[in-house]
N, C-alpha and C positions, 0 to 999 in steps of 0.2 A: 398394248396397254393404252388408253383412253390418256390424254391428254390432265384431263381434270382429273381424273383418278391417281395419276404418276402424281401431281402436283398434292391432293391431298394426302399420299400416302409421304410425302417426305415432307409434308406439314406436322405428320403425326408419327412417323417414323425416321426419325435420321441414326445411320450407323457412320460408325468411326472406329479410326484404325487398328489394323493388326501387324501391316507389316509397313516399317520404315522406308522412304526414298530416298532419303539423305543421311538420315543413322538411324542404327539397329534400333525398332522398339523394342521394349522392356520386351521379357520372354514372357509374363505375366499376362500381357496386353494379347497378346498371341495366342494364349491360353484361353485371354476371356472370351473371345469372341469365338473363337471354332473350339468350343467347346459343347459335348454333345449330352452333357448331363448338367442340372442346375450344381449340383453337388461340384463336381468342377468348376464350374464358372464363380460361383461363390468364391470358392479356393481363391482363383487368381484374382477376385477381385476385392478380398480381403488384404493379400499380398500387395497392389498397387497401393491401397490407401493408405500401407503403412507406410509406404517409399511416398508417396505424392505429397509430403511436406519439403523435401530434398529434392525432388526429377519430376522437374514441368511435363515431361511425356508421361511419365506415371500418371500423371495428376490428372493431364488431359483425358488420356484414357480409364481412370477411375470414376475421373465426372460422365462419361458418356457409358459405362455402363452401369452407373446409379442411376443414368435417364433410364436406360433400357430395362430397370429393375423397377423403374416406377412405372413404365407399362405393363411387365411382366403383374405388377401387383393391382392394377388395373383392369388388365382381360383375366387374370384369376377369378377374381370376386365378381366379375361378372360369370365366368362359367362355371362358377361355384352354384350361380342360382339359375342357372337355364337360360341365360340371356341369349333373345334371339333378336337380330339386328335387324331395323325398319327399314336399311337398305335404300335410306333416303339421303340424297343432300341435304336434307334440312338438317340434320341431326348428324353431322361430320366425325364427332366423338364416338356417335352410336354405329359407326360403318365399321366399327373395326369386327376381322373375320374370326370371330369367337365360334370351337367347332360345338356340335351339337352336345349333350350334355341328356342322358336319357334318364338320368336321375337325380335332376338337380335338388339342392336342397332350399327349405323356405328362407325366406328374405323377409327381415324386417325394414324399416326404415331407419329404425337404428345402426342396423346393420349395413346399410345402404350409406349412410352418412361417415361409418366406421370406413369405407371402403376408398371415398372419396378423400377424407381425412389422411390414409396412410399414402395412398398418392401424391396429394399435394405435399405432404411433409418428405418423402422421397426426393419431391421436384426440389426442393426445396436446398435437399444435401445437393443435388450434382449440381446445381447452379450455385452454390458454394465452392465448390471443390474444383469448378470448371474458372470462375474466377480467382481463384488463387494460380493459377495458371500467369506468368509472365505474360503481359500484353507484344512482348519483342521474340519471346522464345520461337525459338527456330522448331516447328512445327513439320512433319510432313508423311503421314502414313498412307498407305494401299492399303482398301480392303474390297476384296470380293463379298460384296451383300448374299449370295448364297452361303456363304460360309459362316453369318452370323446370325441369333435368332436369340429368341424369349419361346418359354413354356409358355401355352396357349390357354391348354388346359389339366396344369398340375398335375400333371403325371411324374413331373420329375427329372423327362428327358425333353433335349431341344431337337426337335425332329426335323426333318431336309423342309416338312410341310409347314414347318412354325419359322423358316428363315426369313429375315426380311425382305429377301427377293420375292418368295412366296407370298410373304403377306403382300407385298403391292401388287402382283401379278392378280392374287384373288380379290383385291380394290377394286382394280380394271374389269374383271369377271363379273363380281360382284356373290361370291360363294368361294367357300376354300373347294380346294381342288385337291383329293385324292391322289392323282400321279404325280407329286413334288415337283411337276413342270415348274422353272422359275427361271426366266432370263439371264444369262448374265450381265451383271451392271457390277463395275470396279471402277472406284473414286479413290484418288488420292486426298488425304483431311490434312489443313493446313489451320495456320495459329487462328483464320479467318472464321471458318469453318466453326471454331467454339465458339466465338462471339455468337454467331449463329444458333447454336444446340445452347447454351447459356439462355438467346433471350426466348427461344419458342419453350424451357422449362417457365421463363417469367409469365410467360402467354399463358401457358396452362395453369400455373399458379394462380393468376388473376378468376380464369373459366371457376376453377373449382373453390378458392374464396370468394366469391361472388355466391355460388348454389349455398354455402356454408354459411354465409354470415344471415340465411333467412330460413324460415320454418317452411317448408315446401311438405310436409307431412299432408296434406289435404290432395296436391296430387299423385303424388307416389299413391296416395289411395286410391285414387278414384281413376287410374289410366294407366299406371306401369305395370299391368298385367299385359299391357303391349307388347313391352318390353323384357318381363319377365310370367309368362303363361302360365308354368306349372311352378310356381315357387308360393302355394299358396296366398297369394294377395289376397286382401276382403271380398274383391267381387270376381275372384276367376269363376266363380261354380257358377255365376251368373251371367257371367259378359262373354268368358272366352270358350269361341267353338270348338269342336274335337279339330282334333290334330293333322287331318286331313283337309279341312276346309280352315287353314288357318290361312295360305296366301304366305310369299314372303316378300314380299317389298309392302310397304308401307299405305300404297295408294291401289292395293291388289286385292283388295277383300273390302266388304262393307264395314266389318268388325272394324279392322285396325283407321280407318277414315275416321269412324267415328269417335275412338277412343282418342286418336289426333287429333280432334276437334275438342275432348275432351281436357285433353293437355292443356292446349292452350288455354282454355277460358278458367283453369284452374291455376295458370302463374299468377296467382294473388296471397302472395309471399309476406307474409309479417316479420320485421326485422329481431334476429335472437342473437344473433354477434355482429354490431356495429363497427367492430372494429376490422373484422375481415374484410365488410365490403371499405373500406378505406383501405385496407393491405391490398385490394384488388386494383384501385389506381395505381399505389406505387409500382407496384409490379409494372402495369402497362409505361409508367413513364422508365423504369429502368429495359424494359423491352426496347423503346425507345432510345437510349440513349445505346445500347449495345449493337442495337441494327446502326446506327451513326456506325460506332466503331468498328463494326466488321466490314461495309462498305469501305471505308479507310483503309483500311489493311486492303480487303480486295484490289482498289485501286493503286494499291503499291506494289503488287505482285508483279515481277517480270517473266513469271515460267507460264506454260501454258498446261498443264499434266493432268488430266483425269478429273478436269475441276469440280464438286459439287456446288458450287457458284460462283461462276466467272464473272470475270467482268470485261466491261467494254473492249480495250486490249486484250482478253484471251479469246480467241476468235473458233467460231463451228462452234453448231447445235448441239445442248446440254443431249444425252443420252437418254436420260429419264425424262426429259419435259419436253425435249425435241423443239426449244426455244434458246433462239441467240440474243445473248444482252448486250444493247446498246448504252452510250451515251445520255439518250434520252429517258430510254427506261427507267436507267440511276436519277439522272437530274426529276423524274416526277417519282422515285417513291422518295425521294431527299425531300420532295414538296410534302408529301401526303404524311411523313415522320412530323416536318414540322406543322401543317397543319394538327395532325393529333395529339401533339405536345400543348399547341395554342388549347384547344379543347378543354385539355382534363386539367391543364391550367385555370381556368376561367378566362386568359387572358380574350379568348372569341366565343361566340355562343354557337349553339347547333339550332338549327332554324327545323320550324316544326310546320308540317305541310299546311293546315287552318290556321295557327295562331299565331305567327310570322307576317302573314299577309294584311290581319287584319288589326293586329298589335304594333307589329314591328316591333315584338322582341320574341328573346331565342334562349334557349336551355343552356344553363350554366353545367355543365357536365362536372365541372368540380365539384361543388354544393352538392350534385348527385350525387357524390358516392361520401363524402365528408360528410353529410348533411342525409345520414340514411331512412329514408321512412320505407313505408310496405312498398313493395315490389310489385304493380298489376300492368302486365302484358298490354293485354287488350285495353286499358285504358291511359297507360303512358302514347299508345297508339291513337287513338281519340283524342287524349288532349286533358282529361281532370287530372291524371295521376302525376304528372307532370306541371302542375301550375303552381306549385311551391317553388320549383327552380328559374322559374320565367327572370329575365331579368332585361332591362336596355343596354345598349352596347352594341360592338360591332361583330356582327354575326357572318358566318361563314357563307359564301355565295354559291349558287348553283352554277357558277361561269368556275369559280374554282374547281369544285368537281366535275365539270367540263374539261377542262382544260389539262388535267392530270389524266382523264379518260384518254382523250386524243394521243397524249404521249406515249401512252405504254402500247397503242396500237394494236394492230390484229391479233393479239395473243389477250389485249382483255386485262383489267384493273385487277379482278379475283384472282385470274393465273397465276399473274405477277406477285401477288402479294400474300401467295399462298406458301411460294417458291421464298421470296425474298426477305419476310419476316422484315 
């Protein structure tokens, strides 16, 4: 497995416990996870939520399979409608291994938004129910990621192909793989460990109330036949080639380039819920304050066991990232939190590559998302779309973003902060 692949698959997939280190988990919890049909795993995790007001492990373990049920409702609706994934970095969301689908059904954008909608309000439960979780409770489960999975594509059963070892093995690949080959990787999940799966649902809450709070209908027209080929869009009968010259990665056909080229110059988003893209700061600053708190916890750990994110003291390279945390690691993302907190505060500006230099002022990222106007890509990147937020003040320097580079070292700013939320 690819470095950067391990690292965005446990950006986008974290699993959590089934069996106890220190005491028995629920039996429920046990159920949820190596459970081989949806119909099961529902069962057990009906069962925790009702115990998860009384038994912080219940609780734990129902908030993380309401995450897993918010992806599970995520790569549905995508392979409800034929989604075929652009196999790009750029679009980290769009890598997930959704399998082929020979009969997809059509997709509106209504429909498309309905999709978006039920996931973030998913995200929404387990990051509730993952905070009602005691900040002290004595946390500490094994799970074998073979052992735990999401339906891919609604069939109804969780198959060896749909487990999460398999989805990151096919990350790494970059296509699902037919013979359920899938590493073993077994982590023990500690009280830390939620703080963690808490803030990447904040993370993703912020991604998809940001798409939500604006009218994106002009691209969905005119480009997500990329993304969605046979789900009759407006212009598949026109733009998208037979099925053999479709290419699957992203930058492998002339088609999908140019319809990526079309994407972007159509992020020219007219604001239709002002209030999401405001729920989309909060988020990021509660993201923020829960990576504080799990670093905390990390650094009070004395065990060394199976860590999915150690710390300085737990010593030897993570399993899945093949990356050891240091000291310094910690002390620059504790920088790069507090920088991003100064940000969406207003308290410091974000400096804009022309208008910084010759202004000397910088984008108030809070007025950005408080202060919502249309949404345009290409010209927040130029410079007009962005000159309502300009403001004077003390603006974030390129020596700070220096200097946080340097400390995370040969493993790389993205690595680190893909892994360490």
């Amino acid at each position: 497995m690819t470095r950067f692949a391990g690292l965005l698959a446990s950006a986008l997939l974290l699993l959590l416990p089934l069996s106890s280190a220190r005491a028995a988990a629920p039996k429920a919890a046990t159920a949820l996870f190596e459970a081989k049909t949806v119909t099961e795993r529902n069962a057990a995790l009906t069962t925790l939520e009702a115990a998860a007001q009384g038994d912080p492990a219940s609780a734990y373990a129902a908030g993380a399979g309401e995450f897993f049920t918010a992806l599970e409702i995520l790569a549905g609706g995508l392979h409800r409608h034929g989604f075929e994934s652009p196999q790009s970095f750029m679009l980290p969301l769009m890598r997930l291994p959704i399998p082929d689908n020979p009969n997809p059904e059509p997709l509106t954008y209504e429909q498309f938004r309905a999709i978006l909608v039920a996931f973030r309000d998913r995200l929404e439960t387990s990051a509730a129910t993952l905070g009602s979780v005691p900040a002290d409770a004595d946390i500490g489960m094994v799970v074998d990621l073979t052992h735990a999975g999401i339906d891919l594509n609604e069939d109804g059963a969780i198959a060896p192909d749909e487990s999460m070892a398999a989805i990151m093995a096919s990350l790494s690949r970059g296509g699902i793989s037919s013979d359920g080959a899938a590493p073993s990787l077994t982590f023990r999940f500690d009280r830390a460990d939620g703080f963690w799966l808490q803030g990447y649902a904040e993370f993703l809450m912020a991604q998809a109330d940001f798409w939500l709070a604006h009218d994106f209908r002009t691209m969905f027209d005119g480009s997500f036949h990329m993304l969605f080929p046979r789900a009759k869009l407006p212009l598949q009968d026109v733009l998208v080639p037979p099925a053999g010259d479709m290419g699957s990665s992203i930058f492998s056909s002339e088609w999908r380039i140019a319809d990526f080229i079309s994407m972007v110059h159509l992020v020219n988003w007219p604001v239709v819920e002002p209030e999401r893209r405001q729920a989309a700061r909060r988020h990021l600053l509660e993201m923020i304050r829960l990576s504080r708190q799990d670093w905390k916890a990390i650094r009070a750990e004395t065990d060394n066991d199976r860590e999915w994110l150690p710390g300085p003291q737990q010593k030897g390279e993570n399993p899945l990232t093949g990356l050891e945390v240091g000291e310094e690691q910690v002390e620059a993302w504790l920088a790069t939190l507090t920088m991003a907190e100064d940000l969406l505060e207003g308290r410091k500006l974000l400096p804009h590559f022309r208008i910084t230099v010759s202004t000397g002022q910088g984008i108030n990222m809070k007025r950005f998302f408080e202060e919502p106007k249309p949404f345009d890509l290409v010209l927040s990147i130029t410079g007009p779309a962005i000159a309502p937020y300009l403001e004077s003040g003390e603006i974030v320097t390129s020596g700070e973003f220096d200097q946080i580079q340097r400390q995370f070292g040969g493993g790389g700013f993205l690595t680190f902060a893909l892994w360490f939320n």
